[in-house]
N, C-alpha and C positions, 0 to 999 in steps of 0.2 A: 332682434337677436334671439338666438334658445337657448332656453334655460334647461338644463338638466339633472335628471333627481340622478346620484349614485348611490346605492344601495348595498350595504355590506353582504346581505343575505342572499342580495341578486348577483353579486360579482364574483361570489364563492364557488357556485354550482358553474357558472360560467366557465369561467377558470378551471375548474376541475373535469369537465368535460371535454374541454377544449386540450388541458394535459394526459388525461386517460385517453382520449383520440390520438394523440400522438403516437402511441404504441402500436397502433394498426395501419399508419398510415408509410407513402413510403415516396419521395420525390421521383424516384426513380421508374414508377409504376403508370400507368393512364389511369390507373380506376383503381381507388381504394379497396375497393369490391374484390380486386384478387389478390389483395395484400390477405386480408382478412381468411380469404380462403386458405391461402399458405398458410398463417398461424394456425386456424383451424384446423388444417393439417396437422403442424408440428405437436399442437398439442394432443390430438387421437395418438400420433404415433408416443408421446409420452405414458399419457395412460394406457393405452393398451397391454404392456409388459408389467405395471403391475397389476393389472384384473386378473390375465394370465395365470401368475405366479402363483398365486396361493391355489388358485385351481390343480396345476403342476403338484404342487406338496399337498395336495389334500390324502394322497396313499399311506403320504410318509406322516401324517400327522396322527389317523387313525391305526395306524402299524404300532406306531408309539407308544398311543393310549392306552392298547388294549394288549401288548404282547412287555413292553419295555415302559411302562408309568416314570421310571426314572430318567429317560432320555427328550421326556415331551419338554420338559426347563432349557436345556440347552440348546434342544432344537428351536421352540420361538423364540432364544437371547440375538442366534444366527437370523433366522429371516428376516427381527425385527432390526438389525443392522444393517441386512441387505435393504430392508423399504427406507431404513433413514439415508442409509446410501444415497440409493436412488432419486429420493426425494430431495436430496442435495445437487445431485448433478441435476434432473430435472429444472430446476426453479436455476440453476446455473445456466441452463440452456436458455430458459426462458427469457433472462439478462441478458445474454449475450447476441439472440436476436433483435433486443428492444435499448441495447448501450447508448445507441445515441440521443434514447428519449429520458434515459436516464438520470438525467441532469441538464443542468440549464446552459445554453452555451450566448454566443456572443448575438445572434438573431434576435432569442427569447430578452435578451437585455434591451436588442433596441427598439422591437415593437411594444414591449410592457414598461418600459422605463417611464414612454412620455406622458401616458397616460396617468389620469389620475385615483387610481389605486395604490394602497401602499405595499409597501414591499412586503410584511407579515402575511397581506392577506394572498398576496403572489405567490410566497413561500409555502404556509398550509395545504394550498391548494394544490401545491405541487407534491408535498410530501402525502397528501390526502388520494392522489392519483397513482402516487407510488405502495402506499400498502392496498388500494384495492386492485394493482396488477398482483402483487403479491399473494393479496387471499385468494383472487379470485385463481391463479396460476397454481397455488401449493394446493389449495383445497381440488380441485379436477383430478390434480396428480396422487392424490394420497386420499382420498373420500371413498373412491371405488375400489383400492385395494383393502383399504379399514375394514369396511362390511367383511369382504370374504374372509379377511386374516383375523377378524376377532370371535367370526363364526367354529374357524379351523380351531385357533388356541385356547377357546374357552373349554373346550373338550366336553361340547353337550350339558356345560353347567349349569344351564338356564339364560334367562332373560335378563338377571341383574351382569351375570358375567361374562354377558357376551357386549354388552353396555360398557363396561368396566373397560375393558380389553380394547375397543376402538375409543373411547376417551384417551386411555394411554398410547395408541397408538398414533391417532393425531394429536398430542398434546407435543411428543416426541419426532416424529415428524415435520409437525407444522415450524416449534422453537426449531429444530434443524434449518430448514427451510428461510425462516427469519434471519437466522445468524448471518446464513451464507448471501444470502440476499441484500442486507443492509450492511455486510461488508464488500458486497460489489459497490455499491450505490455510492459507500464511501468512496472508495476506490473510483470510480469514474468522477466525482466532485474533486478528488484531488488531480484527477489527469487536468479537468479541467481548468485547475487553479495551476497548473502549471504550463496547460496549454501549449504541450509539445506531448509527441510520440503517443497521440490520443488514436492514429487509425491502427498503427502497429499493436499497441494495448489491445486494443478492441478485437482483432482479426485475430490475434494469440489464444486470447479468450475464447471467441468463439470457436476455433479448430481444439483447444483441448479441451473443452467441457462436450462437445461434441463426439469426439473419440470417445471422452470418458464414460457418455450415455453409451456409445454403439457398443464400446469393448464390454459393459457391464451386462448388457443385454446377451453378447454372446456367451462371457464367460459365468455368470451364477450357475445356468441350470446346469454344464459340468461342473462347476467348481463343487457344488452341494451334495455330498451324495447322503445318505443314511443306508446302513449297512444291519442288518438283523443280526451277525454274527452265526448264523444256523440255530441249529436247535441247543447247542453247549457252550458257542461264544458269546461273550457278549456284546449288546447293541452298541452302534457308535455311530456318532454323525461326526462326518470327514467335511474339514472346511479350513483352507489357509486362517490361520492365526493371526485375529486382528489385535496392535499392537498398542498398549497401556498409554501410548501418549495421541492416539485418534482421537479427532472430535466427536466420533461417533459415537461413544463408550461415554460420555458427559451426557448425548440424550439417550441415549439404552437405560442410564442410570435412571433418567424422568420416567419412562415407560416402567422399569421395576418400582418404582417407588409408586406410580400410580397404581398400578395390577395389583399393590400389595404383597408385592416380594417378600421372601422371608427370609434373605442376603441383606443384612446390614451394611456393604462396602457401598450401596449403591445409591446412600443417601449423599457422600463427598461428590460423587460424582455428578449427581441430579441437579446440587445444590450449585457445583459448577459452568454447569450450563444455561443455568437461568442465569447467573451471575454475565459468563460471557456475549447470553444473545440480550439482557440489557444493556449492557458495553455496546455491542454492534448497533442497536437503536440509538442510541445517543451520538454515538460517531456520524450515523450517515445523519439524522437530524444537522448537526454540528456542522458537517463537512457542505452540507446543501444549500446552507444559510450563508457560510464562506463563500460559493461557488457564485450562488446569486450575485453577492457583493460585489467576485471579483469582475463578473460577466460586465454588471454596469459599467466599472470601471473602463474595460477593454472599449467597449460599445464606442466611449469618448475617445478613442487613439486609432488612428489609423492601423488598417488589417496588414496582420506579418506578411512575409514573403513566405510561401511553403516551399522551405528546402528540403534538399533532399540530404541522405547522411553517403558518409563517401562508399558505403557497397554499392549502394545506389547510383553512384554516378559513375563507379566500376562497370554492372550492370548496362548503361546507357551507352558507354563508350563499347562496349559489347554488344550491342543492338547494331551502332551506327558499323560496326565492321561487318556486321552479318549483313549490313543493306544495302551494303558495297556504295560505288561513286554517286551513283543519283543521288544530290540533294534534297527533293521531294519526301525520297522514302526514307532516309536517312531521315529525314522532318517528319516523316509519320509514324519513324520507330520508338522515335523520342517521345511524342505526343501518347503512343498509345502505353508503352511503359510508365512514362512517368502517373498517367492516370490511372492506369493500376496500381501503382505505388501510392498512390497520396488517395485516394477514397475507398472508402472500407466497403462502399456500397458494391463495388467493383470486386472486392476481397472476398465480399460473403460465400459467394458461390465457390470459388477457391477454395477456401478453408473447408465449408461442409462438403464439396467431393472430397477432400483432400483428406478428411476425416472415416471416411467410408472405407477407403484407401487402407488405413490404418485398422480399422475393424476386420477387415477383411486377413489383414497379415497377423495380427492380435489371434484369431480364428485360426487361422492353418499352424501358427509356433504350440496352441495353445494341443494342439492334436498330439504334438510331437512325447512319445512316451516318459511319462512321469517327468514332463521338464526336464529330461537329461541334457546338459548344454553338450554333452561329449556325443552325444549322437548331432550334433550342428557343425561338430569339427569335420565335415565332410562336404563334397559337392553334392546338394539336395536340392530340390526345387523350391521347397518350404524358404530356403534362406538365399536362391540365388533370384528369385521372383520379387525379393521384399521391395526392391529400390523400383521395377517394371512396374509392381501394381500400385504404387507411390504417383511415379512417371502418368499411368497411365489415367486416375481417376484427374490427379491436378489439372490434366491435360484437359479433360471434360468441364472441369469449374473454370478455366481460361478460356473454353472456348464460348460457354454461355457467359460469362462476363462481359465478353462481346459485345451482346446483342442488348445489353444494360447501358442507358445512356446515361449521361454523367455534363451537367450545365448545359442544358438543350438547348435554351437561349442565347448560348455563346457559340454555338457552330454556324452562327454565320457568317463566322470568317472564314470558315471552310468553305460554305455556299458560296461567298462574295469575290472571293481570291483562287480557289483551288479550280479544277478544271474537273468538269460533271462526272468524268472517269477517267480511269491511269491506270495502269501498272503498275503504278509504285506505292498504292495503297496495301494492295493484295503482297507487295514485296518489303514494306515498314512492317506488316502488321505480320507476318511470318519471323521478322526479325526479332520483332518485339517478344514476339513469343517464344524464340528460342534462345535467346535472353533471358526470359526470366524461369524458364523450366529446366535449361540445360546443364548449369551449374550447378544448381542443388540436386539435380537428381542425378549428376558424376560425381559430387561431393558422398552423397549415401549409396552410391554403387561402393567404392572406395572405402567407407568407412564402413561397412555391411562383413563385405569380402574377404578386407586384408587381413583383420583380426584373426576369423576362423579358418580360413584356405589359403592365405598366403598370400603377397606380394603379388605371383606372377599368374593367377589365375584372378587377382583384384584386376589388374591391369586389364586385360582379354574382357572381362567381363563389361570392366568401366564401357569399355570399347563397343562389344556387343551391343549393350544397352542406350550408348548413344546416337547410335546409328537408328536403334530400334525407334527409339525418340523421337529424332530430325523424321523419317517418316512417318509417324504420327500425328507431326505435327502440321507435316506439308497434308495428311488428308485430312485434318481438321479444318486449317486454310480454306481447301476445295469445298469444304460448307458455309463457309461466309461470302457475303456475296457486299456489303459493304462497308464501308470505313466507320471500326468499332468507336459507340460512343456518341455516336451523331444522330442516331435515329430513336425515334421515342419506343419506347419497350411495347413489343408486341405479343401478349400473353401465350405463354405455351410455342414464341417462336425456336426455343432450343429444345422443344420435344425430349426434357430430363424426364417427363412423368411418363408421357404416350410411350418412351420408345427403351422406358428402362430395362425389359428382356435382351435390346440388342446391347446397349451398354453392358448390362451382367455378362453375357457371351462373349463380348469382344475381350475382355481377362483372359479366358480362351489362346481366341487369337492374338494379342499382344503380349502376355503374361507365360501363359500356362507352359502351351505349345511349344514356342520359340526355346523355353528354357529349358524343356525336356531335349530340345534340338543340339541347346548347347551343351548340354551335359553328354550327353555322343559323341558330339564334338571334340571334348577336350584332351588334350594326348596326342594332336594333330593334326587335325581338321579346322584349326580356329580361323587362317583365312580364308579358307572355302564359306566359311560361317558367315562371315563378317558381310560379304559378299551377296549375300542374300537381303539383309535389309537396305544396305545401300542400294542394289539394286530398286528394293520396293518405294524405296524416297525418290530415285530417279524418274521413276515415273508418276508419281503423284506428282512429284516438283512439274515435270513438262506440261502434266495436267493443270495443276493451278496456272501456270503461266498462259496458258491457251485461257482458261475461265478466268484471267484476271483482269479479261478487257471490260466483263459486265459489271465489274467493280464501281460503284459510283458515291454519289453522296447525294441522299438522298432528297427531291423537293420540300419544299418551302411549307408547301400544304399539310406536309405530314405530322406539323405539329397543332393540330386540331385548331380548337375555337379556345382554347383553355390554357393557351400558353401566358399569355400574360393577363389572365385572371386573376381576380384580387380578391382574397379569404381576406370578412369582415370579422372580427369581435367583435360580438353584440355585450358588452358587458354595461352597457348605460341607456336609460330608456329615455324618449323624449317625452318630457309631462306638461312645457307649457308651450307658446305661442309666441312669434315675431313682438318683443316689445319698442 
């Protein structure tokens, strides 16, 4: 028999390595290797905007110093709101690509339960992987803005006060960062303890923290101006008024109180924010230890049914009509819907085009003079485009969700039973899609339109834009070649990074153009209009239908050598010999 030594010291780093892996890894990928990369990505694009930034306001900072001494205070209280901002949605983003690592779920119970480690040292190690994504995430994001923003604010003070000024600045940032952080961490410990509506949670999350990074990025450098006043007015920094009950104004207070402000209000507030982001440490501590507990428990009970909620099955029976009499595609509309619905893995890409989407419309309203809403009470392209360029990014995140497989080892029912190619894949998986993009995006034609322009030109429009859609969607179709879901993810095979100049253009053509079409249009022309993208669907439809024969599913072999591999935990070492 072996005997074997366990070792507290050896099972910690173990564990801890093994839970910080988790953040970069992704079932859905072949090779960890380009998960890593994406992050690597996501995070350059996070830091990038603020190194930027202070570079940007470096005019307005010596303009300050040296013309208006009394506008330099008010000017660093704004930017250093705008970095705790940021730094909040940032480390938000962060969470919201790494939700599912973020907590233990019902796997994590049954391959650590049986082993013999105890739960404490399971727990630490897990909470010990969770603040070094933390530091390691907040510090990236907020290190290389500190430098240039306490170079800018100290106003040439010197050495001690330029020291001063990035202590406060990450001291304030960072507690931001913390707060927002370890009340995600809660939050996912409690989805998990209740263990329903854990991908909707997730994917919500991820699409508005997402907008919230992209709309911040577009809108600071208008939103911020400073204004000299000439040579007889006076200076003034212009900036929406942020309001007494934000979180942000609790660490603004930390950063005044650190720099040695000489505002006394700003000690209730400093004092407040420590007070809250110990609150958030103790919650997600608290909520992670419940979450373990309950995982165990689950581990012992046979796995739920994943339902679906009734829009969902609204949704489905709206597939199966769009995939008309064949049973097959009917059978494939269902399959590729409902797994867009039930895994986030599948939702990611969704949410973040769908996100872009929304920066993108955030950016042209934000143009519109002085936010007048009474210049929106018109037919404009700014407001009749919102729900197209909506329409059109989602449509890009559906179409690479795609090419994201989802239980790889379970498509060999498809291989075993389904027939090598059909028609009625390319004809489910068009339904499926128009399913899930055509209702919500007639729902925000409708709701966009009626309010500002009326009734009868919401209508016409809804109209317009669905048509515009259905052909959108049938040439997206004409790019899949087969049945989404089944085949193991082939890096770079939805050409989002290579080919994003044509995506940016086609706004253009889907978006732009069409809408300046229908604003010509309207007053009489609207079925002549309409006419036009029906037409454009009818021939992509005849086209898909001809390339739907190469439709297939794909061989057996294409799930490598590594499909049923088996990741060992080395947390125990062998020290003796057969006794």
């Amino acid at each position: 028999m072996l005997r074997f030594v366990w070792s507290n010291s050896y099972r910690f780093p173990v564990l801890f390595r093994e839970f910080f892996a988790q953040f970069f890894a992704s079932e859905s990928a072949t090779s960890d290797h380009h998960v890593r990369q994406a992050i690597i990505g996501v995070l350059a694009f996070l830091i990038t905007p603020g190194f930027l930034f202070p570079l940007q306001l470096s005019g307005a900072f010596e303009f300050a110093a040296i013309r208006f001494p009394a506008m330099l205070d008010p000017l660093i209280r704004l930017v250093t709101t705008i970095f705790i901002t940021y730094g909040i949605v940032s480390i938000g983003v962060i969470a919201a690509f790494t939700w599912d690592s973020l907590g233990f779920d019902r796997r994590d119970a049954m391959v650590l339960g049986p082993t013999p480690v105890s739960g404490a040292t399971i727990v630490t190690a897990k909470l010990a992987a969770l603040a070094a994504l933390l530091l390691a995430g907040a510090a990236m994001v907020n290190v290389t803005a500190g430098f240039s923003f306490a170079l800018l604010a100290s106003n040439h003070a010197g050495v001690t006060s330029v020291v001063r000024y990035f202590i406060a600045h990450m001291a304030a940032t960072m507690s931001a960062a913390t707060f927002v952080f370890c009340l995600l961490v809660a939050i996912r410990a409690l989805v998990g303890l209740l263990s329903r509506g854990r991908v909707a949670i997730a994917s919500v999350l991820q699409f508005t923290l997402i907008s919230a990074s992209l709309c911040m990025i577009v809108l600071v450098p208008t939103a911020l101006k400073v204004s000299g006043g000439g040579r007889r007015g006076p200076a003034r920094v212009m900036m929406q008024a942020i309001p007494d009950w934000s979180p942000t104004n609790w660490f603004l207070g930390l950063f005044e109180v650190i720099r040695r402000s000489s505002a006394d209000e700003f000690n209730t507030a400093a004092l407040r924010g420590l007070i809250v982001t110990a609150l958030a440490i103790a919650a997600a501590i608290v909520a992670t230890i419940a979450s373990y507990r309950r995982q165990q428990q689950l581990a012992l009970t046979p796995s739920a049914a994943a339902g679906l909620h009734h829009a969902a099955r609204a949704q489905l029976a709206l597939a199966r009509l769009f995939a008309g009499r064949d049973s097959v595609a009917r059978g494939i509309a269902e399959f590729v819907l409902a797994t867009m619905m039930r895994n986030r893995v599948q939702q990611a890409p969704v949410a973040i085009n769908a996100s872009i989407g929304v920066a993108i419309v955030v950016a042209a309203l934000s143009r519109v003079a002085g936010g007048d809403i009474a210049a929106l009470m018109r037919p404009r392209t700014v407001v009749l485009w919102i729900p197209m360029v909506f329409a059109y990014w989602t449509t890009i995140g559906v179409r690479a969700a795609c090419f994201i497989p989802s239980e790889l080892p379970a498509s060999w029912a498809f291989r075993a039973n389904a027939p090598a190619s059909h028609t009625a894949y390319w004809t489910g998986t068009r339904a499926a899609m128009q399913a899930f993009l055509v209702p919500p995006t007639l729902l925000l034609a409708v709701a966009v339109t009626a309010p500002l322009l009326g009734m009868r030109v919401a209508m016409w429009h809804a109209a317009f834009v669905t048509l515009m859609l259905i052909a959108l969607i049938e040439l997206a179709a004409l790019t899949i070649d087969a049945l989404p879901f089944t085949h193991p993810y082939r890096p770079g095979h939805a050409k989002l990074k290579s080919r994003w100049p044509v995506y940016v253009l086609g706004i253009l053509g889907f978006a732009y153009w069409p809408v300046r079409a229908e604003l010509s249009a309207l007053g009489g022309g609207e079925v002549s209009l309409l006419a036009w993208p029906a037409a454009a669907a009818l021939v992509f439809h005849l086209a898909g239908r001809r390339a739907a024969r190469r439709w297939s599913i794909g061989p057996s072999e294409d799930f490598g050598e590594d499909a049923d591999s088996i990741t060992i935990l080395a947390i125990g070492a062998v020290s003796g010999s057969r006794a």
